[in-house]
N, C-alpha and C positions, 0 to 999 in steps of 0.2 A: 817667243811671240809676245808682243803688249800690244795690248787695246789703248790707244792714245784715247777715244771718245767711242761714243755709241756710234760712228763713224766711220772711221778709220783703224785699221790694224795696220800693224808694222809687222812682219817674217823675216828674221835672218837666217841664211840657211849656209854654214859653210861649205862648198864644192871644190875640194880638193885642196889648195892654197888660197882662194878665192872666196868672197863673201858677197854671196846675192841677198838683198833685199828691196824684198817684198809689200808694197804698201797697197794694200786694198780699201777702197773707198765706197761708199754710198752718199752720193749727194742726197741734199734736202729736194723734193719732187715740185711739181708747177704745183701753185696754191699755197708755197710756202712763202712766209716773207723775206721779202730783202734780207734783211739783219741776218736772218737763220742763216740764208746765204753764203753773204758774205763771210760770217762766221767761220764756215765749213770749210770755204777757199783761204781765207788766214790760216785756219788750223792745219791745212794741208803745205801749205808756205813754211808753219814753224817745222811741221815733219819733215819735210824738206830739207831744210838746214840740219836738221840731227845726222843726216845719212852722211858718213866718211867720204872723200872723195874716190878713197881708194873700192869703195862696194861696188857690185853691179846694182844699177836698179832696174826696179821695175814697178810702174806705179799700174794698176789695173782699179778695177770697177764699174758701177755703176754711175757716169759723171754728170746724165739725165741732159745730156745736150741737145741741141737740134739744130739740123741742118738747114 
């Protein structure tokens, strides 16, 4: 497990021959600024690129969206 940020964890979990991970998020909530934002959507872009092509993902959380 690593905690990239107060944010974001990363899980890899090996299952069988195969490697799942796991990235759980908490966006910043309404009231936060822009920048915080954006911030969080970058940092979640570099995790992003960490992950092997070969893992399964899975990205979950809180992404504080609205429909």
């Amino acid at each position: 497990m690593k905690r990239c940020s107060e944010r974001i964890t990363v899980l890899r979990v090996r299952v069988g021959k195969a490697v799942l991970c796991v990235i759980s998020v908490y966006a910043p909530q309404v009231g936060r600024t822009m920048e915080e934002k954006e911030e969080f959507f970058a940092s979640i872009g570099e995790v992003l690129l960490m992950v092997d092509a070969k893992e399964q993902l899975v990205l979950c959380g809180d992404m504080n969206g609205h429909v």
